[in-house]
C-alpha positions, 0 to 999 in steps of 0.5 A: 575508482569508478562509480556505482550507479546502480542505486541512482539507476533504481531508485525511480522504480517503485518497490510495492505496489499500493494498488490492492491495498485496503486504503485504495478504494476509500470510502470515507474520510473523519472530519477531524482527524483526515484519516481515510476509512476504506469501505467495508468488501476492502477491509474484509479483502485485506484480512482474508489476505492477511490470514491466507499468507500467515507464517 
């Protein structure tokens, strides 16, 4: 039986690319609770997206 490498081989290759998403350009994060807040142009960036690519 040979075996199937292809999974191992593509494993190091990243599906999504995070680079535009809402969270990238984080312009502050809460105190208590660590969670990063996006700025304002990224969260409005991201709905417009979100709202063009609607089913």
């Amino acid at each position: 039986m040979t075996d199937n490498r292809y999974k191992e081989k593509n494993m190091s290759s990243s599906i999504e690319n995070h680079e535009t998403a809402a969270w990238a350009n984080i312009e502050n994060i809460k105190k208590v609770s660590r969670v990063p807040l996006p700025s304002v142009f990224e969260v409005e960036n991201a709905k417009g997206w979100v709202d063009k690519n609607q089913k």
